[in-house]
C-alpha positions, 0 to 999 in steps of 0.5 A: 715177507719180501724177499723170502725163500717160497718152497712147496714139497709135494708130500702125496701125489696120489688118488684116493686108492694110493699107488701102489693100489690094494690087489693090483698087479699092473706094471705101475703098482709093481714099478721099482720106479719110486716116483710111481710110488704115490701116497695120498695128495697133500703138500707143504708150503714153506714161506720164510718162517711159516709152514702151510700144509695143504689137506691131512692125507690120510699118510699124514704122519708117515709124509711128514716123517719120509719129508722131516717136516717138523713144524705146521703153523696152519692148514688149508682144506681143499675139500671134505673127501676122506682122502684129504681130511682123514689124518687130521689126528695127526696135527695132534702132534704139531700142537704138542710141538708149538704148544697151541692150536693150528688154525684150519681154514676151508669152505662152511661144508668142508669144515661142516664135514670135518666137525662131523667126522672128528666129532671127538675133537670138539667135544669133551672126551676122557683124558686119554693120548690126546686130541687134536686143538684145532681152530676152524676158520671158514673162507670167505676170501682172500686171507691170511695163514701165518701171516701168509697172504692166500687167495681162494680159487674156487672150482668144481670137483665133479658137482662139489665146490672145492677151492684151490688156494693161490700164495703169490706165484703158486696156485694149488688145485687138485681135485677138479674138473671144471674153473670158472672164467673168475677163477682163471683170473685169479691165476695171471702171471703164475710161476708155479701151477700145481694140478690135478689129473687123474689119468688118460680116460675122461672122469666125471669129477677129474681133469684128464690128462688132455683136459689138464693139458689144455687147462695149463695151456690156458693158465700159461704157467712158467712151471706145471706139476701134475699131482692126484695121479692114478695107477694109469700114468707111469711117471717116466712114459708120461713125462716124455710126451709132455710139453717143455715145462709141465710133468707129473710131480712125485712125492718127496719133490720140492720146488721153489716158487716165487714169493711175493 
């Protein structure tokens, strides 16, 4: 694939309760400033032909409706919490428009989970509105998604182990709050690092912005995106105290990145 345009749409950048969240009426719930206006966090890689999507929020269908995404050959699972597995119905979709299953890679608990809470997926069930063919793909390695080349990052969310993927000059990690000294060398020379932060306060199982901050340092990117963001970080105040290349992504962003 040399030489082929390389694109990530941020489709959610939210955490787990959304922004706006239920019942608040904080200045950031009620901004008029769409870009404080986050679904729950996934994205979509682009590589030539292929489209990855990265976790199933659960605004799945709506995400892709809002960002015309129209065709997902693969998915990569992040990790089991509801917030980024629960719209894995609506991959139901896709099958119908390439007419075959969606391979769905991830770590053996992660899919575990999966398996658990779409039990009706692989069992037999009545002829009804249809079901999701999914192809679960356990990660144990570098590996290939549509004929894309990814690589594995594993971290830490809290005391769960997650993993975050790498795809030529883009590394994606949202949940987490430690990398191991491997996992930063899997991150060398990156155009384009995408991050979770979670907000100003210290979190036991997210990055802060002030660890995020020195975890980007670190990384030393050409770009940084921040993403799973809470009701805490006004998207414009944030960015204007950030340094020269690092900002809070927003939903419906795209950036291009470099491939291979």
């Amino acid at each position: 694939m040399n030489g082929h345009s390389a694109e990530v749409t941020f489709l959610g950048t939210g955490t787990s309760h959304g922004v706006p969240m239920i019942g608040c009426k904080c200045s950031i719930c009620t901004s008029n400033d769409q870009r404080n206006q986050r679904t729950r966090t996934s994205a979509l890689i682009r590589v030539g032909g292929s489209s990855l999507l990265i976790d199933t929020a659960p605004e799945l269908r709506l995400q892709c409706l809002t960002n015309n995404v129209e065709q997902v050959n693969a998915v990569l699972f992040t990790h089991s919490h509801a917030d980024h597995i629960f719209g894995l119905d609506d991959i139901r979709r896709f099958n119908e428009i390439h007419m075959r299953s969606i391979p769905c890679f991830g770590s053996r608990d992660t899919l575990s989970v999966i398996r658990k809470a779409f039990e009706y997926v692989f069992v037999p069930t009545q002829i009804g509105g249809g079901k999701p063919m999914l192809d679960l793909i356990e990660v144990n390695g570098v590996f290939e998604a549509a004929g894309v080349t990814v690589v594995p990052i594993p971290a830490l969310h809290g005391a769960l182990p997650v993993l975050g993927y790498r795809i030529s000059g883009l590394a994606y990690l949202t949940d987490c709050s430690f990398m191991p000294e491997s996992s930063f060398q899997l991150m060398e020379d990156l155009d384009l690092l995408v991050l979770g932060v979670l907000r100003h306060e210290p979190h036991e199982t997210h990055f802060s912005l002030e660890e995020g901050l020195a975890v980007a340092d670190r990384i030393g990117a050409r770009r940084t995106r921040f993403v799973h963001i809470s009701h805490s970080l006004d998207h414009e105040r944030t960015n204007r105290i950030l340094p020269d290349g690092v900002e809070l992504a927003y939903d419906g962003l795209r950036m291009q990145f470099r491939y291979p």
